[in-house]
N, C-alpha and C positions, 0 to 999 in steps of 0.2 A: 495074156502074154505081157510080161514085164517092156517097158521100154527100148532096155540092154538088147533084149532078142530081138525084137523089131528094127533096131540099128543095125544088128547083125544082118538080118535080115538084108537089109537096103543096101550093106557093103557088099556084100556077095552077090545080091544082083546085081548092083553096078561093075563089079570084075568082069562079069558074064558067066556064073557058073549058074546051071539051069535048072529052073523051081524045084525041078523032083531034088536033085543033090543037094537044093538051101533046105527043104523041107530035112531031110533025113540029117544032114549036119545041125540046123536048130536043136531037132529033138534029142543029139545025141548030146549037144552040151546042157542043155537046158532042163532035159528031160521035160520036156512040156512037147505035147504033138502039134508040132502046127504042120498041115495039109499044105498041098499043092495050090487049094485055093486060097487058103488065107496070105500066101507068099506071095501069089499074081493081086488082093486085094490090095496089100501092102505096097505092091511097087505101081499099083495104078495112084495111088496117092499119089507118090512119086513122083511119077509121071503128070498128074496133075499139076502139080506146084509145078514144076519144069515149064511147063507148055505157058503158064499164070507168068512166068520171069521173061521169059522170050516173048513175049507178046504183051510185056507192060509198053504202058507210054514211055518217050524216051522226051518229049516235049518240055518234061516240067525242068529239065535240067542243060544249060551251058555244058559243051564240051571243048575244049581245045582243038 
């Protein structure tokens, strides 16, 4: 899966349009199948980094 798809990917779940429709819209621009599960493995990264940003230190830095 190129990049481009995987971005797509991440836009459309973040909309909230739901795995089976990101799955079947990827493969129809891309022609490349990506499954239901590759699109939930995809936005758990997502989801990783997210949880990693919300839960950094916020100590190292002055705020007004």
């Amino acid at each position: 899966m190129t990049g481009d798809v995987e971005e797509a990917v991440l836009e459309m779940y973040l909309c909230g349009i739901s795995v089976r429709k990101i799955a079947g819209v990827a493969e129809a621009l891309s022609r490349v199948k990506v499954g239901k599960d590759a699109v939930s493995r995809i936005a758990r990264r997502l989801e990783e980094t997210q949880r990693e940003w919300r839960e950094r230190s916020l100590e190292e830095k002055e705020y007004p």
